[in-house]
Every structure is written in structure tokens, then in C-alpha cells.
NUGUBA-379147 format. One line per field, with one value per residue (C-alpha): residue in one letter; x, z, y; chain. Coordinates in Angstrom, 2 decimals, m for minus. Each point is the difference from the previous one (the first is absolute). Layout:
REM NUGUBA-379147
aa [A; ...]
c1 [X; ...]
c3 [Z; ...]
c2 [Y; ...]
ch [A; ...]
This chain:
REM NUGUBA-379147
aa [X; X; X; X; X; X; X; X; X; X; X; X; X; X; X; X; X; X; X; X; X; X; X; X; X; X; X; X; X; X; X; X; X; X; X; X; X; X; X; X; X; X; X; X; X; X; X; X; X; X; X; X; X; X; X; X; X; X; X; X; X; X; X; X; X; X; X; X; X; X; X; X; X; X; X; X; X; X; X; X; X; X; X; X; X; X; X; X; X; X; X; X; X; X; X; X; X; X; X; X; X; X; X; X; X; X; X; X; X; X; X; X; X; X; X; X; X; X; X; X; X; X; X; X; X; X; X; X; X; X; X; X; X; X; X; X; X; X; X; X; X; X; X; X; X; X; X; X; X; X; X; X; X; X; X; X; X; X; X; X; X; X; X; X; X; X; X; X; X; X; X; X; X; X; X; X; X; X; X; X; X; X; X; X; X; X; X; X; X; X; X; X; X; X; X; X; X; X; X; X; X; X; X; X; X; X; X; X; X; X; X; X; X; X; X; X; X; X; X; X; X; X; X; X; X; X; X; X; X; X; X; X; X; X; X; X; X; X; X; X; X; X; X; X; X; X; X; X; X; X; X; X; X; X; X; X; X; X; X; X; X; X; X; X; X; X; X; X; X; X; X; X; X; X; X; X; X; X; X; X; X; X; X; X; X; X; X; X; X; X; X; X; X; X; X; X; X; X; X; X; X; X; X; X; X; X; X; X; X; X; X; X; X; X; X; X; X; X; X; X; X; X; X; X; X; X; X; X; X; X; X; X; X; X; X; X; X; X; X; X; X; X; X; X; X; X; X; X; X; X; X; X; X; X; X; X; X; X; X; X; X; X; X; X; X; X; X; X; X; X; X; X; X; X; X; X; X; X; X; X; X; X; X; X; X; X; X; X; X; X; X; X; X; X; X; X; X; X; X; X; X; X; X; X; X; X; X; X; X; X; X; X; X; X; X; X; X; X; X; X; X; X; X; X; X; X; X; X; X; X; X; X; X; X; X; X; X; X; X; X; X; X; X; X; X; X; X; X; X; X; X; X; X; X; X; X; X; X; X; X; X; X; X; X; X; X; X; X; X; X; X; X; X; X; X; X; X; X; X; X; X; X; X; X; X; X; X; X; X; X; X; X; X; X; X; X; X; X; X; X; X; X; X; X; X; X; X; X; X; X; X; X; X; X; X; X; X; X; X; X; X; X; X; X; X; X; X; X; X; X; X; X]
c1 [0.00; 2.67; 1.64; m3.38; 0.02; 2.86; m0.43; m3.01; 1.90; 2.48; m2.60; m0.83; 1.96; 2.51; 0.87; m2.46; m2.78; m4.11; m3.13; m1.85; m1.63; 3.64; m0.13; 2.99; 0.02; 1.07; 2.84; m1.78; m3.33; 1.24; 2.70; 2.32; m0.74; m3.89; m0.17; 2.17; m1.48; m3.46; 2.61; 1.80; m3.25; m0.72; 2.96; m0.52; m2.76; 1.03; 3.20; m2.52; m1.55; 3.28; 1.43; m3.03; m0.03; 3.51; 0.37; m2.92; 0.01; 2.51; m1.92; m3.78; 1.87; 1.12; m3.06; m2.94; 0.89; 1.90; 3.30; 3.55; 2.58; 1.91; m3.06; m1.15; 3.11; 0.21; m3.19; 1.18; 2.78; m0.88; m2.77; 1.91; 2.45; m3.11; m1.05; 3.51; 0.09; m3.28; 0.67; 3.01; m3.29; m1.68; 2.75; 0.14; m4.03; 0.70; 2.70; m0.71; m3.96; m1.44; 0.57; 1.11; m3.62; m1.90; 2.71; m0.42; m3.80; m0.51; 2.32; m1.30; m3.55; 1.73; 1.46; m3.41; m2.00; 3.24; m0.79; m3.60; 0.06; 3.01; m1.94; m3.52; 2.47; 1.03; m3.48; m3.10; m0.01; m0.61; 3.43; 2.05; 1.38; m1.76; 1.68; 2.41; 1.72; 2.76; 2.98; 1.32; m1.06; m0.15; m2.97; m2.19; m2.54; 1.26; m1.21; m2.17; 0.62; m2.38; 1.40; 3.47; m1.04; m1.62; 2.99; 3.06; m2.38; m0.37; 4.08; 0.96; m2.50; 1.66; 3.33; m0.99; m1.43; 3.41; m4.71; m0.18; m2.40; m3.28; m0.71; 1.03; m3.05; 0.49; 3.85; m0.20; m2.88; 1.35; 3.12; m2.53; m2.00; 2.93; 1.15; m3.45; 0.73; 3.57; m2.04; m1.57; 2.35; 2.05; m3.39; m0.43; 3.37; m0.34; m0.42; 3.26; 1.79; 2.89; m0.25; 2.58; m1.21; 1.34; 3.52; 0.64; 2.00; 3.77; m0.52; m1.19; 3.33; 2.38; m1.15; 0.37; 3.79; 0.41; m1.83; 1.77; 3.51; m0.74; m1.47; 2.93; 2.35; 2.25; 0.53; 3.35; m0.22; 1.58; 2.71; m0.59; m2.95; m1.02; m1.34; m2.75; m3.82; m0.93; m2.75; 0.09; 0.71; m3.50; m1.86; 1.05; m0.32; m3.59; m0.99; 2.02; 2.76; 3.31; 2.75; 2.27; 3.21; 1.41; 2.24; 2.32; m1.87; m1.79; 0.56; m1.67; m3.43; 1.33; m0.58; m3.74; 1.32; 1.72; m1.90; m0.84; m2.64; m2.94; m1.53; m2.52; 0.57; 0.62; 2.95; 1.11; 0.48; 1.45; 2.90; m1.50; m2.28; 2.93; 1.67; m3.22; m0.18; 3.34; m0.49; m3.15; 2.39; 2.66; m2.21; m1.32; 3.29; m0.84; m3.99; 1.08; 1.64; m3.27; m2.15; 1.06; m0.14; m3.82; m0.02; 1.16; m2.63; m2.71; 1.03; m2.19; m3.49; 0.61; 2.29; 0.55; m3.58; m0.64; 2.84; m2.17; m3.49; 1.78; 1.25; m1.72; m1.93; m1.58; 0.73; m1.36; m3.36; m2.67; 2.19; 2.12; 2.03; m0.47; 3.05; m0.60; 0.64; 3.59; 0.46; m0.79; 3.14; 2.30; m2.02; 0.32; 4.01; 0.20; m0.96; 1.51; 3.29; m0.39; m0.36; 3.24; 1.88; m1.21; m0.02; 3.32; 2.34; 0.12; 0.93; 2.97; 1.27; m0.10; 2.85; 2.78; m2.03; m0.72; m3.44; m2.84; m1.86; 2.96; 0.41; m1.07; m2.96; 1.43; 1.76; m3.46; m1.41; 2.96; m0.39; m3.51; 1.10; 2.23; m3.00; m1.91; 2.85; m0.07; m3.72; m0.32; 2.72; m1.92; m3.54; 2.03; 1.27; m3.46; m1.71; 2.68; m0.92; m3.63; 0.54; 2.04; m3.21; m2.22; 2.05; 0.34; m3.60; m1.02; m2.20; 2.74; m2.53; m3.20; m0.69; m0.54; 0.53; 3.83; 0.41; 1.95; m1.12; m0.61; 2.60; 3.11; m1.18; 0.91; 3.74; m0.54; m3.08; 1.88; 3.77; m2.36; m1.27; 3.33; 1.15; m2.87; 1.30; 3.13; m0.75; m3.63; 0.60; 3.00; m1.22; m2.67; 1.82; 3.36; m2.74; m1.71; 3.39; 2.30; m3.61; 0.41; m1.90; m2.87; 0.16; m0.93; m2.82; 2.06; 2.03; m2.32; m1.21; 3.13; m0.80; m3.30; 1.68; 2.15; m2.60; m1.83; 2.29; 1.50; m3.56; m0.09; 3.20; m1.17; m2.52; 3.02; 2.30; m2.42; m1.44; 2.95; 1.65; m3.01; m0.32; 4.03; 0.05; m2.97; 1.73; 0.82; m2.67; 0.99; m2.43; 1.49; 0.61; m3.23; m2.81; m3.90; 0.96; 2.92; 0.59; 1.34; 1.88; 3.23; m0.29; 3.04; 1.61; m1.97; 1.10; 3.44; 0.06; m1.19; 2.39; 2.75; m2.16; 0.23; 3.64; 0.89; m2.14; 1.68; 3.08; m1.34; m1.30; 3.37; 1.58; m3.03; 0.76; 3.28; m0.26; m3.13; 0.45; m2.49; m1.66; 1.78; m2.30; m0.60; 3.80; 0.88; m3.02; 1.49; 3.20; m1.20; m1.96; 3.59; 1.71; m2.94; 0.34; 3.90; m0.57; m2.44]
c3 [0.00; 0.95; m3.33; m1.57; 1.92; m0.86; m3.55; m0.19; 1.89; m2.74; m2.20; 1.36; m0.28; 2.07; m0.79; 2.21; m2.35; 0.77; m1.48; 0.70; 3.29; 1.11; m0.47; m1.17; m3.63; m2.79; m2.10; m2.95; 0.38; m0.04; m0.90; m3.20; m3.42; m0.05; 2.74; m2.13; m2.82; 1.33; 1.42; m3.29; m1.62; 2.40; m0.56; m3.51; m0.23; 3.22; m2.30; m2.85; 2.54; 1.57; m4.04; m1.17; 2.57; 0.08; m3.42; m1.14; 3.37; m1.46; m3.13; 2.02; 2.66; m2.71; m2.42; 1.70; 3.54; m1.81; 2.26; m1.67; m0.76; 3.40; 2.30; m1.58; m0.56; 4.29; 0.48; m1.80; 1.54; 3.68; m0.78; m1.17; 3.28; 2.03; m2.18; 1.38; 2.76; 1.30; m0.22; 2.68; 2.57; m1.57; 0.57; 3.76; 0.18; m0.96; 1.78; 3.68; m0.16; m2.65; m2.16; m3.75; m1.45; 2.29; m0.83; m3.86; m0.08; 1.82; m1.92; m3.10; 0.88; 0.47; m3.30; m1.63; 1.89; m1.22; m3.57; m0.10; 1.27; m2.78; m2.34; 1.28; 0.16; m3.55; m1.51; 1.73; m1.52; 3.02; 1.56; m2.69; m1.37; m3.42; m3.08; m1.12; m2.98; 0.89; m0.52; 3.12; 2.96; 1.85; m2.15; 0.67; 3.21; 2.59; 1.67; 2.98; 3.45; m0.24; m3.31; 1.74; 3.08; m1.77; m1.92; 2.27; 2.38; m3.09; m0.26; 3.37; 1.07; m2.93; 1.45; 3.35; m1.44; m2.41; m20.20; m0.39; m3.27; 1.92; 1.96; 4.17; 1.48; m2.03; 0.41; 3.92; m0.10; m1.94; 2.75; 2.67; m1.36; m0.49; 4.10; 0.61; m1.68; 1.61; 3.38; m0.73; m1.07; 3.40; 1.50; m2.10; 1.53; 3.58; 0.85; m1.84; 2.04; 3.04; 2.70; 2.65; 3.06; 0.74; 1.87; 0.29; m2.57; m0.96; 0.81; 3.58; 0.48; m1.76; 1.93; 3.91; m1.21; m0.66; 3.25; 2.06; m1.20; 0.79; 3.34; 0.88; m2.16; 3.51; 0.31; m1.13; m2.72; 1.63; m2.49; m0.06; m2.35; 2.28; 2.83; m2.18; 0.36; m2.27; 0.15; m0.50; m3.44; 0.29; 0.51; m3.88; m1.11; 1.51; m1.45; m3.45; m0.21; 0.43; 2.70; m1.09; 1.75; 1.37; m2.08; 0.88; m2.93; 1.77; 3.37; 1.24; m0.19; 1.68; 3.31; m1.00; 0.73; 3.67; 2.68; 2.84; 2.20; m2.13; m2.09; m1.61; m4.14; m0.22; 2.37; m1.07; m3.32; m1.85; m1.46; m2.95; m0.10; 0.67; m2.94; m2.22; 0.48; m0.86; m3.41; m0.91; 1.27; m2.13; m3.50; 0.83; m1.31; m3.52; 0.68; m0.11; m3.34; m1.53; 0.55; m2.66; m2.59; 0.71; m1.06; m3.66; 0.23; 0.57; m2.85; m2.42; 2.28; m0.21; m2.82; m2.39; 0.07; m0.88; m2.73; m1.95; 0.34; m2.30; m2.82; m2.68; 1.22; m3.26; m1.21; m3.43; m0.80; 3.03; 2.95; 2.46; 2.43; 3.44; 1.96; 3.07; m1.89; m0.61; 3.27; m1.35; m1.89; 3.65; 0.77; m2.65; 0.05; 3.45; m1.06; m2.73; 1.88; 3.11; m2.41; m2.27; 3.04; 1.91; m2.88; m1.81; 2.14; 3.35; m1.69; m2.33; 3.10; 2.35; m1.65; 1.02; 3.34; 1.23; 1.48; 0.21; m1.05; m2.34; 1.79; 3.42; 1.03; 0.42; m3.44; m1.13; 1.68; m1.27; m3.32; 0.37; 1.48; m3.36; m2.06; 1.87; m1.08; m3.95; 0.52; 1.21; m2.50; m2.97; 1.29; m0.28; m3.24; m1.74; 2.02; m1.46; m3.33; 0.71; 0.66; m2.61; m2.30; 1.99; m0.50; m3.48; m0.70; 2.50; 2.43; 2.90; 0.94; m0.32; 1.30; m4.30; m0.18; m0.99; m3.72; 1.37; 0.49; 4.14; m0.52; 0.14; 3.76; m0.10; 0.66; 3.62; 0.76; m1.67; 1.87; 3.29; m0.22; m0.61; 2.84; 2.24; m0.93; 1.75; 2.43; 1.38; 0.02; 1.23; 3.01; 1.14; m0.05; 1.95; 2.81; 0.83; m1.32; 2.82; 2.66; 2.92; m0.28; 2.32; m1.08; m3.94; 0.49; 0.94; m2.98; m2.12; 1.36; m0.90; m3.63; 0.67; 1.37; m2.29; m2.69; 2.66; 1.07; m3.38; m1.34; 2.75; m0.83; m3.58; 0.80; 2.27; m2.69; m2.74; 1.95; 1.13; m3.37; m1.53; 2.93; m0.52; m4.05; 0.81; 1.59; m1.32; m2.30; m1.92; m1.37; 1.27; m0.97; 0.97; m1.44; m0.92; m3.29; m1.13; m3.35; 1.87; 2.83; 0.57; 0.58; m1.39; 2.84; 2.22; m1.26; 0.31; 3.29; 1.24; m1.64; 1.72; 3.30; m1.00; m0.91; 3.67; 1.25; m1.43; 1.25; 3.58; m0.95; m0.86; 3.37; 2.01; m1.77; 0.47; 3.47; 0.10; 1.73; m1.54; 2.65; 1.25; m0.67; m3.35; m0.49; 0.73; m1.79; m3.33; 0.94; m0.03; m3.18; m1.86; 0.82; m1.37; m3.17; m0.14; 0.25; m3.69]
c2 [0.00; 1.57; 0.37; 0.58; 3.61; 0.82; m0.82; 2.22; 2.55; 0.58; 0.92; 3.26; 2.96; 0.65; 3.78; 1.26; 0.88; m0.99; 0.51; 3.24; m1.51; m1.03; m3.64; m2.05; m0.70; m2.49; 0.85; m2.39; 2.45; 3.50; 1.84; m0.38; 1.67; m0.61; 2.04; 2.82; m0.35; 2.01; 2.97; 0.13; 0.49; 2.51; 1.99; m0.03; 1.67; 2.44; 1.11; 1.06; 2.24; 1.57; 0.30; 1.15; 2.22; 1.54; m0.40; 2.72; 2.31; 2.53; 0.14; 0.64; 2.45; 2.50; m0.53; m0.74; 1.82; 2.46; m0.20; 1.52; m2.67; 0.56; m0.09; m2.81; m1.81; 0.58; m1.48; m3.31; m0.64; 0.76; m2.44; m2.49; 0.27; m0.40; m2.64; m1.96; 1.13; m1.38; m3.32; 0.00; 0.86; m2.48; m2.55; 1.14; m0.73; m3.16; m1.32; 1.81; m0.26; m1.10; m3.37; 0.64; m1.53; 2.52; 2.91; m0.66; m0.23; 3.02; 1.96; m1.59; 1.36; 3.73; m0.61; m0.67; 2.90; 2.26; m1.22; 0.33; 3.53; 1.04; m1.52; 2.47; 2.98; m0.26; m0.97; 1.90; 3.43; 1.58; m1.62; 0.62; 3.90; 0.91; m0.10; 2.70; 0.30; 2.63; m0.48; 1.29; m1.72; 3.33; 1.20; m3.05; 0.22; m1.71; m2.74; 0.54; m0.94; m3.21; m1.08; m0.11; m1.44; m3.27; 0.06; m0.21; m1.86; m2.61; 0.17; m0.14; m2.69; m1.87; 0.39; m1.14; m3.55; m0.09; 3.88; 3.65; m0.22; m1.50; 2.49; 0.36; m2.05; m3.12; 0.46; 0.10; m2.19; m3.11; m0.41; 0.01; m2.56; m2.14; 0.95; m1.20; m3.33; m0.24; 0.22; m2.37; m2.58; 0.98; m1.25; m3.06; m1.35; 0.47; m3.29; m1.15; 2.91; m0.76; 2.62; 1.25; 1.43; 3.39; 0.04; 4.02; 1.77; 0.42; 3.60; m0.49; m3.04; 3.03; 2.47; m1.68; m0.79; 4.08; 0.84; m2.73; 1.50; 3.49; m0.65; m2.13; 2.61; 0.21; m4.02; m1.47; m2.53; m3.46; m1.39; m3.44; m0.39; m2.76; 2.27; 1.99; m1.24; m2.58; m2.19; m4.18; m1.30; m2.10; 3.29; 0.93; m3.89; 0.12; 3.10; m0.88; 2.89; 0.26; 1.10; 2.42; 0.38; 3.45; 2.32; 2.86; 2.56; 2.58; m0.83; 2.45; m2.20; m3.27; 2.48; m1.43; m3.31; 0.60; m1.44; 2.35; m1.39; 0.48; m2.07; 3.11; m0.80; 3.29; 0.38; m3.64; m1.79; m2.72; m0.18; m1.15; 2.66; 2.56; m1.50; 0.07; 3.25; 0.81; m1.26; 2.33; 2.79; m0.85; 0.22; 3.42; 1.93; m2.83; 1.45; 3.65; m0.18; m1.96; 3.81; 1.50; m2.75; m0.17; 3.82; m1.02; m2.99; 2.88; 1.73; m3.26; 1.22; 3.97; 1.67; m2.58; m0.59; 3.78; 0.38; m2.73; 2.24; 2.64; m2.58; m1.39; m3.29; m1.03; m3.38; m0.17; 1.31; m0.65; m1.10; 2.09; m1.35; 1.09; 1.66; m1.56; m3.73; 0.59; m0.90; m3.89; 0.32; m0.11; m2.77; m1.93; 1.51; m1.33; m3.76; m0.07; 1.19; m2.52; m2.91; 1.01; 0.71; m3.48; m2.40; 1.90; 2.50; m2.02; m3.09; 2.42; 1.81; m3.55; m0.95; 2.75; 1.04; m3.17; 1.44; m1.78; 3.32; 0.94; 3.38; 1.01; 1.43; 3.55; m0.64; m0.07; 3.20; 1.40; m0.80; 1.89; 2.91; 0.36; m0.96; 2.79; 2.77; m1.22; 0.48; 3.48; 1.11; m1.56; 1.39; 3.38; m0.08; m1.19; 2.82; 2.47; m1.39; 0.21; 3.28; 1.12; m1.06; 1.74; 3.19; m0.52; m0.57; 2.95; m1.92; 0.99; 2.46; m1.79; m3.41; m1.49; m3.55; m0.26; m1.84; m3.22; m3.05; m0.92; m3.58; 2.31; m0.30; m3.46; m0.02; 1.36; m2.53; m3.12; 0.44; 0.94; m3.42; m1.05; 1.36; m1.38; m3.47; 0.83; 2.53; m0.75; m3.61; 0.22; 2.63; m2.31; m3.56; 2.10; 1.35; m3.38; m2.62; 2.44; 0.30; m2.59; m2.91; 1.62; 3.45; m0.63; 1.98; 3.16; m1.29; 0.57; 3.43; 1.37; m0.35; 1.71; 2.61; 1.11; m0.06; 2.38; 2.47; m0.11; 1.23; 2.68; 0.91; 0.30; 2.96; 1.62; 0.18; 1.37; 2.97; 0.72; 0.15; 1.68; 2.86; 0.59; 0.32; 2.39; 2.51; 3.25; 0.32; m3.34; m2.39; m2.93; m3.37; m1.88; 2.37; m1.30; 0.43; m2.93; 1.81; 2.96; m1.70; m1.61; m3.87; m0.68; 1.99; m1.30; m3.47; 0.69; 1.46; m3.29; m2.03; 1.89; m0.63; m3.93; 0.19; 1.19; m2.37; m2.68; 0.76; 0.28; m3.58; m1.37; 1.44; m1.65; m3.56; 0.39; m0.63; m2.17; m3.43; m2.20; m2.19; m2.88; m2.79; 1.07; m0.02; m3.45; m1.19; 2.09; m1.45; m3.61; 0.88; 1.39; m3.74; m1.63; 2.23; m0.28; m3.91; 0.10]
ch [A; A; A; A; A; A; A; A; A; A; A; A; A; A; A; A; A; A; A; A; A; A; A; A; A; A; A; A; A; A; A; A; A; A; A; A; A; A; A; A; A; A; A; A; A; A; A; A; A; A; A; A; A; A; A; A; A; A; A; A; A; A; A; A; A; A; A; A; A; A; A; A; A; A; A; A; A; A; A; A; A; A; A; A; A; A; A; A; A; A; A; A; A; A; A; A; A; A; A; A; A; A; A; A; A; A; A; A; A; A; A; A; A; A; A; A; A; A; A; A; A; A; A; A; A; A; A; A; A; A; A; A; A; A; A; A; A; A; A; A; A; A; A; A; A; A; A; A; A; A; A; A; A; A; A; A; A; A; A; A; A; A; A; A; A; A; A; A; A; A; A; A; A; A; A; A; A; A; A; A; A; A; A; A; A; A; A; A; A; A; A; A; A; A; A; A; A; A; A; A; A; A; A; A; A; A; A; A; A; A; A; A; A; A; A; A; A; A; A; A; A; A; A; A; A; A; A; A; A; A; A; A; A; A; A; A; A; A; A; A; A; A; A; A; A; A; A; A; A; A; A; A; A; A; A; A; A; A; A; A; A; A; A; A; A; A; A; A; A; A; A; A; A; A; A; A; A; A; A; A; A; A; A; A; A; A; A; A; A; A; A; A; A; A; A; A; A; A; A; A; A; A; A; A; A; A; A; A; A; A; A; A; A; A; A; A; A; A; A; A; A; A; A; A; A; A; A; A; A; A; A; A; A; A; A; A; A; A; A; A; A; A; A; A; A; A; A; A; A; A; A; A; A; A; A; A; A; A; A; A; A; A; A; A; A; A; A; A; A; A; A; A; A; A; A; A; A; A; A; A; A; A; A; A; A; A; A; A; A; A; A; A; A; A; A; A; A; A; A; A; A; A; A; A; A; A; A; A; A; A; A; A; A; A; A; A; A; A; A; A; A; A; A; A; A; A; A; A; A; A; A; A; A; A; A; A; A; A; A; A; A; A; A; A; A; A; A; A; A; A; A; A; A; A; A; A; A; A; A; A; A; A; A; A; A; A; A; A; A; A; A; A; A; A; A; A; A; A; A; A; A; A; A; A; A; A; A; A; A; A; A; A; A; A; A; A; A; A; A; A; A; A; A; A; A; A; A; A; A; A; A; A; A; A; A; A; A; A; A; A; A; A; A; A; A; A; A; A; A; A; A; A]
């Protein structure tokens, strides 16, 4: 009987994961890629949404609310930092209080209310501006105070839970419909779903070790290793992690780990959790020089978008292309790029590196950061050459659809998926790869955060350049009017910002220590490699 038991025991899981009532489950039942199949469905249809969303927005801002290119350039990006940043909350909801499923559903049903009401805003006549034909924004009517309410409300609520030729309403309408049907798919595959109880956050572990240290800031650090708190190896088999031992980088923290009499987790910590905490430190210099890359990244939402309103979009006789689709062409840049680079480059470079990954992971983000320079240089030339026409055809002082075609764009949107390949990839799989084991969530949030603050930093750096070229009676860079400003300054100016950045990136990786179980696990991989 005995073995019997035993034998059935093995068949549950063993990771910790229930049902939703918190009963023990079968690995056989749940779990495994049936269960993802009904969230991959679901985030299909949630990234038609957010594209269709952030794709279009500059285009509405400036045309239907009648916002100049810098306002509504502003508004785009700071919602697309909030849009990042929200998650990171999200992920504390769900690990301190809240389960994921619960986390997800309710944020799902924001999502949808956000959706529906965007989708109102931009199709009831009396939510929505009238029409205006003007060609400078500043002569339209502007919206009223309602109008704008429902609108950012719409946006924002959006944000919190995260086709230009067919009109706004059906545009905005179609991705809800399809978030509707991703709901719903979530639904369909609860009972095929694994569930972890909530065990508090990363955050709340991280931020006892920084409290512990200062409040202990006048103990002396023992120098046998052996003497700092640590709890029993079977505690982290039990609870499957992993015991980390002590190190002498920023010793200041290990004060967390000197036992005084107390056994308050906030005056006394692990050494393991001193150590885990260590490591998020240590990427933050790596996360500060990933901003500013997420300002270029903008640039596909806001300004490129609006240099392709004032070029010709006809293809053939009855069909113009839409400015806000070019931004298909870095997706499609971006797979086609993570393919060649998989399937072709890794295996060429494997043979002199001897990497598993051919180069390292902040050889990678490197190689974006370059890609983002090339990028900002070429977006400045073809706006000087835009220009240049416009001048010559005497539209620089009215806003006349300029006499090129819009695919000259397409340099700057195809090497920007290029460089996503190597940079974006790159930036997410260094965060969680060099995250302890137990902190991959934080990991993660580091990516979101630099897409966030990068976005915020966006809208810093453009009215800040357009208020300073404004000065003296100048007209500035950045005015409503694209055939009259100076993009291609603009352009430039922030590919000297990425070429400083870059070199403040290769200082930081100079000195980065990549984490020592992922070293002797590359190291293993290299003799393996070596061997074939």
C-alpha cells in the first residue's frame, strides 16, 4: 500500500502550485503548453489593441484633437512609460497579495473598460472634437473639457490594465472585440491553469536587506563568512531555491546579515537574501545606460510616424498606405533579424568565440546601442533630403504634402528592427539570465523600466530642445508645421546623445561581473562546444 501512495504521490506537482481552491494538483492534468496555448491567444489579440493603439495615437492627437507635433508627441510617450511602468505594480499585486490568475483577470477587465470607453470617445459625436480642416492645428476649436476627460480617461485606464482608412470607431472598435475574445480564451483555460499562492514580493525581500544595513550601519562586519545569519540548507530545498554563499562586493549590506539579538526580518536577513540583493544592485549602473536607447525606440510612435503624414502615401491608383503601418516593417525587421542571427551568426561566430551565444549578452546590447547611432544619423540625412524637396517645391511654409514617396522612411524603421533583434532581446534575456533565481520577477521589471523612464525621458528631452531652439525669437526645431522645422537637427542631436551613451555603456561593462552561477554554467557549456 505503501508503495501505492507513494506512487500516486509522485504524480502531483511538486513546485508548489494548486488549483484555485488550493488543492494539490496533477502534473498529467494541468499545466504544460495546453494550458499556454489559451494565454498566447490572449496576448495576441491584447498586442493588436496596445499596436493599434500606439501605433495611430500620434496621428488622432494632432488631427482629430488638434495638438502641435511636440504636445502631442509628449502625450505619447509619457503614455507609453506609464503603459510599462504599470505592470511592475501589477507584478507586486501578484506576488505579495494577490495570485497571478486573479492579478491578470482583473487587470484584463480594466483593460477592456479602458477600450470600450476609447473606443466611445472617438466615435459619439458629442465625445469627440468636430472636424476641422485647417491646416494649423492652432486655428481648429479645441476640444472641450468633457471631450478630453473621456479621452485621457479612455488612455490612462488603458495603461493601467497594460487602419487609419475606416474610420476611428471601427479602428478602436475591432481591437476591442478581439480583447474581448482574448478574455475569453484566458477564461476557457482556467481549469488547465497551475497556481502559486502568493509569497510577498522581491521588492519587499530587497528592501528589509537595505533597511537592515542602515539600521545596523554602526555594526562591524565579522570576517569569517561563517558567522553571518543564514538559515538551514533544507529551508531552500523545501521551498525549491537556492543558497547563495557570501561575497566581499558591497560589503556594506552583509551588515543585513549580522546577528544582533533580533530576529525582526527587517533588522535581520539571510545571507542569501543579502547576496540576492546585491545582484539587482549591480545591473542598475547596465539599467541606467538602457534610458536613453528607449528614447530612439519612441522616435517609431511619435516623429517618424509624423514625417510619413507629409509624404506621398499612394500606392497605385485607389490604395494609400497608412503611416502608422510602417511600424510593421521593424517587426517584421526584428524576426527576420532574430532568425538570421540564431540559425546563421551564432553558429559563424561559435567557432573563434567559443560562446554558446557567440557573443555575450552585453556584446549584444552593445551591438544595439551602435545600431541605435547609424539610425538616428540616417533618420537625419533623409529628413535633410526631405527637406531640401520641400524647399525646392515651396511647401516649407505651408504644411503641402511633400512629392516623395513615404518608403524612403523605411531605412530608419527596417535597421530599428534590426537593432531590436540585438538590443531588446538582448536587454530582456541579460535582466532575467543575470536576476537570482527568486528575483526573476524584478528581472524582468528592469526591462519595463527602461522602456518607461526611457519614454518619460522622451517628452523631457523634446520640450526641452524645442523651448531652447525657441529662444530669441527663433522658430525652433520642433514646430506644428514639419515642412518648416528642423528634424534633421533634431535627429542628429540625439545621435550624439546615443553616441555618449554608448560609451558610458562600455565603461559600465567593463567592470560588470556577470553572476556566478551563470558563469560556470557558460563555462561548462564552452568545454562541451570545444569538445564538437
Amino acid at each position: 500500500m505503501g508503495g501505492e501512495e507513494d506512487g500516486c504521490g509522485d504524480q502531483y506537482t511538486e513546485d508548489g502550485t494548486v488549483d484555485l481552491k488550493g488543492n494539490p494538483i496533477l502534473r498529467s492534468k494541468r499545466g504544460r503548453w495546453a494550458a499556454c496555448s489559451f494565454i498566447v491567444v490572449y496576448e495576441m489579440f491584447e498586442r493588436v489593441a496596445y499596436c493599434g493603439i500606439s501605433a495611430n495615437l500620434i496621428i488622432y492627437l494632432t488631427t482629430k484633437l488638434h495638438q502641435g507635433t511636440v504636445t502631442a508627441s509628449n502625450h505619447v510617450t509619457n503614455w507609453l512609460g506609464i503603459v510599462w511602468l504599470t505592470p511592475i505594480l501589477g507584478a507586486y499585486v501578484a506576488d505579495a497579495h494577490l495570485n497571478r490568475y486573479w492579478t491578470f483577470l482583473i487587470a484584463s477587465s480594466i483593460y477592456f473598460s479602458g477600450m470600450s470607453l476609447l473606443t466611445l470617445a472617438v466615435s459619439v459625436p458629442g465625445l469627440r472634437p468636430p472636424h476641422c480642416v485647417a491646416s494649423n492645428p492652432a486655428d481648429c476649436p479645441e476640444p472641450t473639457n468633457t471631450e478630453l476627460t473621456v479621452f485621457y480617461a479612455a488612455l490612462y485606464i488603458v495603461a493601467l490594465g497594460a487602419g487609419d482608412n475606416v474610420g476611428w470607431g471601427l479602428g478602436y472598435g475591432l481591437p476591442t472585440l478581439g480583447l474581448v475574445l482574448g478574455i475569453m480564451s484566458f477564461l476557457i483555460g482556467t481549469p488547465s491553469y497551475r497556481h502559486k499562492k502568493p509569497t510577498g514580493s522581491p521588492f519587499t525581500r530587497m528592501a528589509r536587506v537595505i533597511v537592515a544595513a542602515l539600521r545596523k550601519r554602526e555594526v562591524v562586519v565579522p570576517s569569517e563568512t561563517k558567522e553571518l545569519y543564514e538559515v538551514h540548507l533544507e529551508e531552500y530545498t523545501k521551498k525549491g531555491k537556492f543558497k547563495i554563499d557570501s561575497t566581499p562586493s558591497l560589503r556594506f549590506l552583509n551588515k543585513a546579515c549580522v546577528e544582533t539579538g533580533s530576529k525582526n526580518p527587517w533588522m535581520l536577513c539571510s545571507v542569501t537574501e543579502v547576496e540576492e540583493t546585491k545582484q539587482m544592485l549591480r545591473m542598475i549602473p547596465i539599467l541606467i545606460t538602457m534610458f536613453l536607447p528607449s528614447v530612439m525606440v519612441s522616435q517609431t510612435h511619435t516623429l517618424f510616424v509624423k514625417q510619413a503624414t507629409t509624404l506621398n502615401k499612394n500606392i497605385g491608383d485607389h490604395f494609400k498606405f497608412p503611416p502608422a503601418s510602417l511600424g510593421a516593417f521593424v517587426t517584421v525587421s526584428m524576426l527576420l533579424s532574430i532568425i538570421i542571427y540564431d540559425r546563421v551568426f551564432v553558429k559563424i561566430i561559435q567557432k573563434w568565440t567559443k560562446n554558446p551565444r557567440g557573443i555575450t549578452l552585453l556584446q549584444r546590447l552593445g551591438t544595439g546601442l551602435a545600431l541605435h547611432i547609424l539610425i538616428m544619423i540616417i533618420a537625419s540625412l533623409i529628413e535633410k533630403y526631405r527637406l531640401s524637396t520641400t524647399k525646392r517645391h515651396g511647401l516649407d511654409e505651408t504644411k503641402g504634402q511633400v512629392p516623395l514617396t513615404i518608403f524612403i522612411l523605411l531605412p530608419q524603421f527596417i535597421l530599428m528592427g534590426m537593432s531590436d533583434a540585438c538590443f531588446e532581446v538582448a536587454k530582456i534575456e541579460f535582466f532575467y539570465d543575470q536576476a537570482p533565481e527568486s528575483m526573476k520577477s524584478i528581472g524582468t521589471s528592469y526591462s519595463m523600466t527602461s522602456y518607461g523612464v526611457g519614454n518619460f525621458l522622451s517628452s523631457a528631452i523634446l520640450s526641452t530642445v524645442s523651448h531652447i531652439t525657441k529662444e530669441n525669437d527663433h522658430k525652433g526645431w520642433i514646430q506644428n508645421n514639419l515642412n518648416a522645422s528642423r528634424l534633421d537637427y533634431y535627429f542628429m542631436f540625439l545621435a550624439i546623445l546615443s553616441a555618449v551613451n554608448f560609451v558610458f555603456f562600455l565603461v559600465v561593462a567593463r567592470y560588470y561581473q556577470y553572476r556566478a552561477e551563470v558563469s560556470n554554467s557558460m563555462e561548462i557549456l564552452k568545454e562541451e562546444l570545444m569538445r564538437t
